[in-house]
Backbone as CSV, one residue per row, in Angstrom:
resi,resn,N_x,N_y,N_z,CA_x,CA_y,CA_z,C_x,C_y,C_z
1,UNK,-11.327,11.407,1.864,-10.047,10.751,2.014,-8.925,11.715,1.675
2,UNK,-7.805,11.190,1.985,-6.319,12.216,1.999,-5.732,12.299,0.961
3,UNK,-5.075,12.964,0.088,-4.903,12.859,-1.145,-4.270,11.802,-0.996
4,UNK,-2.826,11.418,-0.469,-1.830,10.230,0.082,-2.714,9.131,0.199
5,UNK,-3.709,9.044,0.002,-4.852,7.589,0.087,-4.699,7.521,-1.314
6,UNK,-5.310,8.211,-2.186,-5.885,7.766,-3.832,-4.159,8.010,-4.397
7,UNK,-3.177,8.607,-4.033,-1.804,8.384,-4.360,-1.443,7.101,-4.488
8,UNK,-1.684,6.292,-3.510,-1.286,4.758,-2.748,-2.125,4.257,-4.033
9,UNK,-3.267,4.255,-3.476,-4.288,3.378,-4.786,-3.833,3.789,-6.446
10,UNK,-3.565,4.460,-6.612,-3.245,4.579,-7.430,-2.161,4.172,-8.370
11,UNK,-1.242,4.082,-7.105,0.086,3.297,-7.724,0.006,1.931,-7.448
12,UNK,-0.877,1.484,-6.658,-1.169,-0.022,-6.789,-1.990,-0.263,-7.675
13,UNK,-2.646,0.523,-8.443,-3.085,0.111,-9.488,-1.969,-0.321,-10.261
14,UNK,-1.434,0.584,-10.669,-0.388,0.784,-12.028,0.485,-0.718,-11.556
15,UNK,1.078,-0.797,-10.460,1.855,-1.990,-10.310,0.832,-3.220,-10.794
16,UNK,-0.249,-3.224,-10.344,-1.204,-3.998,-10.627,-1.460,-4.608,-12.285
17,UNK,-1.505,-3.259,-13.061,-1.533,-3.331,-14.552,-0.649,-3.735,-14.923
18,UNK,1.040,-3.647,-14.380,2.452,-3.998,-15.230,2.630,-5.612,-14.845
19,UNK,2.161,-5.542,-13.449,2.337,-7.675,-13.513,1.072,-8.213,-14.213
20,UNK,0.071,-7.554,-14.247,-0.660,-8.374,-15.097,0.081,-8.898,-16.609
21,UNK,0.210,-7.369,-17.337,0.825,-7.819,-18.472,2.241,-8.610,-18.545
22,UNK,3.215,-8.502,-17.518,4.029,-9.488,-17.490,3.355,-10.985,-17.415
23,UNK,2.448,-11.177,-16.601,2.286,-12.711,-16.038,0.934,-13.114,-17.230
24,UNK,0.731,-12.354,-18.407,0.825,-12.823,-19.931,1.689,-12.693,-20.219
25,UNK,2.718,-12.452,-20.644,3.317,-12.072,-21.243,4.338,-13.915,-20.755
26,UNK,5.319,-14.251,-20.091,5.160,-15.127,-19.032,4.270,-16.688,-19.703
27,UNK,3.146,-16.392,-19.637,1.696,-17.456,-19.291,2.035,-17.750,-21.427
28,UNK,1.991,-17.153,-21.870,2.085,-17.369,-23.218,3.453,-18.406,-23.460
29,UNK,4.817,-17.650,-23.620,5.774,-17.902,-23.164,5.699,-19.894,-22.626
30,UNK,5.393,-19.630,-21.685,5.166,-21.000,-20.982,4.174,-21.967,-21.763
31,UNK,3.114,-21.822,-22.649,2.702,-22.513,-23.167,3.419,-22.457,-24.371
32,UNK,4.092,-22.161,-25.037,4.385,-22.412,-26.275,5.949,-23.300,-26.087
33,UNK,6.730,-23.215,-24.963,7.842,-23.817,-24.691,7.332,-25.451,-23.979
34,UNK,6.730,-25.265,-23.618,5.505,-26.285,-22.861,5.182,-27.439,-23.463
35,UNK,4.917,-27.603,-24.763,4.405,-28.175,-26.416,3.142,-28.161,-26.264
36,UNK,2.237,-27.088,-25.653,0.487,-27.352,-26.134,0.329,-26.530,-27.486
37,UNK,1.048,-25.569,-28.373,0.912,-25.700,-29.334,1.128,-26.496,-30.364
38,UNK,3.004,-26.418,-30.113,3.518,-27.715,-30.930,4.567,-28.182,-29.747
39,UNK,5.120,-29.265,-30.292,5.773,-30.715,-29.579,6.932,-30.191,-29.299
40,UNK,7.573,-30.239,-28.058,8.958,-29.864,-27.893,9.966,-30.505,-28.967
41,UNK,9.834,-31.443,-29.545,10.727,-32.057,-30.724,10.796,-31.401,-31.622
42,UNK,9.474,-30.411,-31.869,9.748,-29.364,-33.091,10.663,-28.403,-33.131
43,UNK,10.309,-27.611,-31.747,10.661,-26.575,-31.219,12.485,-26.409,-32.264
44,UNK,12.892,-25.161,-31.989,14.610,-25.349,-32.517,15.581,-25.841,-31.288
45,UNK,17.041,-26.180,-31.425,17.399,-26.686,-30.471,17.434,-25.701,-29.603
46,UNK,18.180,-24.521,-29.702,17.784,-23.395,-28.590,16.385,-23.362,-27.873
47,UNK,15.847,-23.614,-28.200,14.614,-23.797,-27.265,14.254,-24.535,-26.379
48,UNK,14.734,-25.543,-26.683,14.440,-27.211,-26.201,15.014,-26.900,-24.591
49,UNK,16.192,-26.030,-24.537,16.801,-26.369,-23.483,16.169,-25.736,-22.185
50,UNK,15.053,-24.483,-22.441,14.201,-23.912,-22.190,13.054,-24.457,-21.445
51,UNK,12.541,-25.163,-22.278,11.521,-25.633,-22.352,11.894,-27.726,-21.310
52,UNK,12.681,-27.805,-21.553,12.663,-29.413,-20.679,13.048,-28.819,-19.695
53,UNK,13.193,-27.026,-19.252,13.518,-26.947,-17.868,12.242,-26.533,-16.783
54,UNK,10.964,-26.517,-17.568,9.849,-25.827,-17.069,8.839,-27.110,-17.085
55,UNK,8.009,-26.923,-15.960,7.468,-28.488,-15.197,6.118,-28.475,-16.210
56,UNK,5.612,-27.570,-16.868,4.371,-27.749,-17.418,3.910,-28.354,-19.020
57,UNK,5.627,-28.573,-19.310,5.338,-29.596,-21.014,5.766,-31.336,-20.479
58,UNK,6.263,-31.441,-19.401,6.019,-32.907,-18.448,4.860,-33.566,-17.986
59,UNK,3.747,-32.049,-17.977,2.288,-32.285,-17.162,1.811,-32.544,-18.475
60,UNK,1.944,-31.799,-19.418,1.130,-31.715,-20.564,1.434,-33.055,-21.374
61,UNK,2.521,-33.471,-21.614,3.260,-34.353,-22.026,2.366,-35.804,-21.622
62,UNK,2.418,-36.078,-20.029,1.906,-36.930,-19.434,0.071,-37.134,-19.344
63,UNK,-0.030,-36.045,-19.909,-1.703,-35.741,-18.861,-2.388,-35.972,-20.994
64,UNK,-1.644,-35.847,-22.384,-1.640,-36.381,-23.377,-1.606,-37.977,-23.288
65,UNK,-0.483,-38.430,-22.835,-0.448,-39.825,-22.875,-1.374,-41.090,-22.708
66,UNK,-1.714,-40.003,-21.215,-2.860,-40.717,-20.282,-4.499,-41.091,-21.044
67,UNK,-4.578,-39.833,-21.642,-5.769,-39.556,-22.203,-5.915,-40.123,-23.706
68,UNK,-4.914,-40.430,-24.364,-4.713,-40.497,-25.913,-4.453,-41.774,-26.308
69,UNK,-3.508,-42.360,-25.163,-3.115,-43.269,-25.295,-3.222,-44.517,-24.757
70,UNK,-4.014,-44.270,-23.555,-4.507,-44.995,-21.852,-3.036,-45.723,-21.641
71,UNK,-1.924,-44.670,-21.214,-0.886,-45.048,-20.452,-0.972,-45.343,-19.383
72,UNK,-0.716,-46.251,-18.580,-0.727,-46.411,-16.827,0.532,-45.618,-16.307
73,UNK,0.041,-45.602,-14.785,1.481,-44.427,-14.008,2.924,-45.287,-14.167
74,UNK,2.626,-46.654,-14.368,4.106,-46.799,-14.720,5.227,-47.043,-15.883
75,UNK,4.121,-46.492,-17.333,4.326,-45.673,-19.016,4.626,-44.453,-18.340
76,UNK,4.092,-43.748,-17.754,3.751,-42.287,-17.428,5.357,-41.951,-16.419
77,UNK,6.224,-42.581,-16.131,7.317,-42.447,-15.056,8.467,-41.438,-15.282
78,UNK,8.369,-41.505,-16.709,9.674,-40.802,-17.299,9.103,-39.348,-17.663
79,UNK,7.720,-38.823,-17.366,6.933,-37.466,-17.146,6.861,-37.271,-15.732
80,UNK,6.610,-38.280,-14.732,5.656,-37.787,-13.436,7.140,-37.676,-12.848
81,UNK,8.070,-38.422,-13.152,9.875,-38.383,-11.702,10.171,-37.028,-12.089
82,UNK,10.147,-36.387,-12.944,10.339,-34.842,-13.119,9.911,-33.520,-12.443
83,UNK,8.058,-33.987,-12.594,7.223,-33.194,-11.777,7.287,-33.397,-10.374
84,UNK,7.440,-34.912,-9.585,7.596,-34.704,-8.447,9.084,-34.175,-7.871
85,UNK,10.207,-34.097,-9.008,11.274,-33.390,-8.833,10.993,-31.865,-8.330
86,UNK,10.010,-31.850,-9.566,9.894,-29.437,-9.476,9.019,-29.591,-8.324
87,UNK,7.951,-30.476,-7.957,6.779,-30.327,-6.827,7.973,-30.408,-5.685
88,UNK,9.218,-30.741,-5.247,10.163,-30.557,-4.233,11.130,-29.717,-3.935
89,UNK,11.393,-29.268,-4.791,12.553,-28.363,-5.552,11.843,-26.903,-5.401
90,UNK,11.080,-26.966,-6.449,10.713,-25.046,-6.667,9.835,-24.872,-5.486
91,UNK,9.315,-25.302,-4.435,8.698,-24.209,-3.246,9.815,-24.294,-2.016
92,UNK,10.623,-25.013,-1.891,11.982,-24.612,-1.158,12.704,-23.740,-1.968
93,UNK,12.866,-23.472,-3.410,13.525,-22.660,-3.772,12.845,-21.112,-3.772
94,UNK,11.692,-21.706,-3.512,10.370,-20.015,-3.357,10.563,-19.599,-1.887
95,UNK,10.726,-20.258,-0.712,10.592,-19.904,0.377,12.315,-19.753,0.570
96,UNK,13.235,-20.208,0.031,14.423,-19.154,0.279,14.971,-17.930,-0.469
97,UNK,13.953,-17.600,-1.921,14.033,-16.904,-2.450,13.455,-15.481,-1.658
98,UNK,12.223,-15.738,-0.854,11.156,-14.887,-0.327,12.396,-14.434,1.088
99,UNK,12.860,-15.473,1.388,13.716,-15.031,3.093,14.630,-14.146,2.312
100,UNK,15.195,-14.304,1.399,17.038,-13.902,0.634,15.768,-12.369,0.436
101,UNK,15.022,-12.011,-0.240,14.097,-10.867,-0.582,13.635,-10.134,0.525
102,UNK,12.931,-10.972,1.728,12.782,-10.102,2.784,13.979,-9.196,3.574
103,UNK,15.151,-10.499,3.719,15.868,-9.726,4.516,16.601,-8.623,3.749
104,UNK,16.835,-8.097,2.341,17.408,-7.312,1.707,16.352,-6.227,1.960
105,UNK,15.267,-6.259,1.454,14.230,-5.205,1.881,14.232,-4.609,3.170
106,UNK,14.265,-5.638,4.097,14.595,-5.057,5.603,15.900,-4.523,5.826
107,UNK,16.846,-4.471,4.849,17.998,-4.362,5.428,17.694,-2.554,4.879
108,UNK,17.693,-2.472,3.840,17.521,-1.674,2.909,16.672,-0.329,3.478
109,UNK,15.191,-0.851,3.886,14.375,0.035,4.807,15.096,0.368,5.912
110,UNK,15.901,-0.504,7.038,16.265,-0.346,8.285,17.617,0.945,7.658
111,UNK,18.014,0.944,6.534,19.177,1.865,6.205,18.453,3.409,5.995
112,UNK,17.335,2.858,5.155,16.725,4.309,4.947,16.331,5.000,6.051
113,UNK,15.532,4.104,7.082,14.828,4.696,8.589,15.795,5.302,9.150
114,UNK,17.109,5.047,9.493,18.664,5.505,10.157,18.872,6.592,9.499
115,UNK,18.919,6.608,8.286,19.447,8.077,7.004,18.343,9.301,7.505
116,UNK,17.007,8.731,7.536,16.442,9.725,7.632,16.094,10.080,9.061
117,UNK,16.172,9.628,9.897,16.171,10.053,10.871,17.612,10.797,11.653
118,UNK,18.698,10.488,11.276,19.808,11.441,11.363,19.702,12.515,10.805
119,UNK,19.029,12.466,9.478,18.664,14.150,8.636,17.632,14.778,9.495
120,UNK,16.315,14.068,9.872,15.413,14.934,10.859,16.270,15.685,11.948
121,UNK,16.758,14.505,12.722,17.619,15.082,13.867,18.564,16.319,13.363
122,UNK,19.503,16.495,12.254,20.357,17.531,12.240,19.622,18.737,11.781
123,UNK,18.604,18.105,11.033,17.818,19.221,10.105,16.788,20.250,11.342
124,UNK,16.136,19.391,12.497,15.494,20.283,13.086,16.029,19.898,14.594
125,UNK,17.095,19.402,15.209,17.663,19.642,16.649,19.410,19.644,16.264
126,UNK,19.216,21.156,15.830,20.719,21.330,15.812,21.506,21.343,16.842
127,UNK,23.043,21.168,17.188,23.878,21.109,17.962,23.785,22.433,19.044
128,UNK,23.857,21.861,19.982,23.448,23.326,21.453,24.133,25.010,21.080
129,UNK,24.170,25.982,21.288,24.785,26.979,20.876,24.489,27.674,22.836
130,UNK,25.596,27.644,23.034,25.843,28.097,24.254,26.489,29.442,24.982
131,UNK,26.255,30.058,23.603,26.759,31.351,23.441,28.078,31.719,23.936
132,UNK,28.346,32.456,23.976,30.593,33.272,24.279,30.537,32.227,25.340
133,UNK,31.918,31.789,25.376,32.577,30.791,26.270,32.697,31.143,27.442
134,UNK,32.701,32.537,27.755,32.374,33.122,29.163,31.454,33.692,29.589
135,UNK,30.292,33.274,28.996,29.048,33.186,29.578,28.654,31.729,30.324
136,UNK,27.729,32.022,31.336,27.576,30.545,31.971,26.480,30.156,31.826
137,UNK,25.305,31.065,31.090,24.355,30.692,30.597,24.163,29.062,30.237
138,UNK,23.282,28.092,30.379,23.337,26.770,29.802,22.043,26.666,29.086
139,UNK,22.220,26.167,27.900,21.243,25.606,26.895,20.222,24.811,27.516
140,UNK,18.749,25.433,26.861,17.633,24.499,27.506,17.092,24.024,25.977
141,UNK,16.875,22.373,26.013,16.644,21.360,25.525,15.340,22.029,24.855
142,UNK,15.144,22.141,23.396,14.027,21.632,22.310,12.930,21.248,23.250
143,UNK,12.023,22.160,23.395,10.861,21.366,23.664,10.125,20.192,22.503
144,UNK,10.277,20.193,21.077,10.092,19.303,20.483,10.451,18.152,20.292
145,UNK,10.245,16.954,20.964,11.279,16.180,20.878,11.171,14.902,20.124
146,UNK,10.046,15.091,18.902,10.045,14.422,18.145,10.614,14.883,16.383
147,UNK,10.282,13.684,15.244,11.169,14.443,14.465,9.636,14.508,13.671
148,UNK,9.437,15.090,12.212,8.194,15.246,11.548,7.770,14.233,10.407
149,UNK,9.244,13.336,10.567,9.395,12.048,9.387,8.518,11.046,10.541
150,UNK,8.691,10.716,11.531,8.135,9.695,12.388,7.236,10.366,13.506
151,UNK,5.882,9.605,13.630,4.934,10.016,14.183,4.998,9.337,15.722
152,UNK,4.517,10.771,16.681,4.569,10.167,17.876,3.682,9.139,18.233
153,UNK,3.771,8.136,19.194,2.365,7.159,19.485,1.652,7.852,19.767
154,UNK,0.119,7.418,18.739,-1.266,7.581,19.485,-1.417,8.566,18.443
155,UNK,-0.652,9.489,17.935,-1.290,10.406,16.928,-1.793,10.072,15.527
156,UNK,-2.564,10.908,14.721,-2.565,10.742,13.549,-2.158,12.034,13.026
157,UNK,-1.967,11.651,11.170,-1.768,12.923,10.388,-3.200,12.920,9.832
158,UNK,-3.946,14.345,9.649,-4.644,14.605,8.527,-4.682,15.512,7.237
């Protein structure tokens, strides 16, 4: 394989290792604001405000009740109108978060592809040189007429 192969893998590792430890880091976080250690009533008030904004001390809250207490779904109303709030709410807010993310990325790449391909172009098909103005000699065109940043169809690099 190409060195540019175990490069790639390699840094998808490492990205790999840093969201892991975020999404503990995160996953902890969320249970302790949550009340499966202790009860959001404990919590300090700074916290509270935290924590009644995240859908999983409503589940926990409710899915206690049910079990502890044999609440029916309509004890259980003032936990479940919440969750079916976030179950409506946060994956429309994920799928316009993902469009608002794609199109910046695309915008972003489509800027870089333009930058660098104006640098290929100046860097290796410089402007014609047509020698003394009274010569009638005329410039013949670069036989290369690709640039070395973008690959022609059908080829590969090795």
């Amino acid at each position: 394989m190409p060195v540019s192969t175990y490069s790639v893998k390699g840094a998808r590792l490492a990205v790999c290792k840093k969201s892991n430890q975020l999404s503990n880091l995160v996953y902890l976080l969320t249970l302790l604001l949550g009340g499966v250690y202790y009860p959001v009533s404990s919590l300090p008030v700074w916290l509270r405000y935290p924590a009644h904004a995240l859908p999983f001390g409503y589940g926990i809250r409710a899915l206690a009740d049910a079990t502890l207490y044999h609440r029916s779904i309509r004890s259980l109303a003032p936990q479940l109108l919440p969750l079916a709030l976030f179950a409506l709410v946060l994956p429309c807010a994920g799928v316009v978060a993902f469009r608002l993310l794609e199109r910046l990325v695309r915008a972003r790449a489509s800027s870089t592809y333009i930058r660098r391909q104006a640098t290929a172009i100046t860097a290796y098909h410089p402007l014609p040189y047509n020698g003394p103005s009274v010569s009638t000699r005329r410039h013949r065109p670069s036989p290369c007429r690709w640039s070395p940043i973008v690959e022609p169809p059908g080829s590969t690099i090795v």
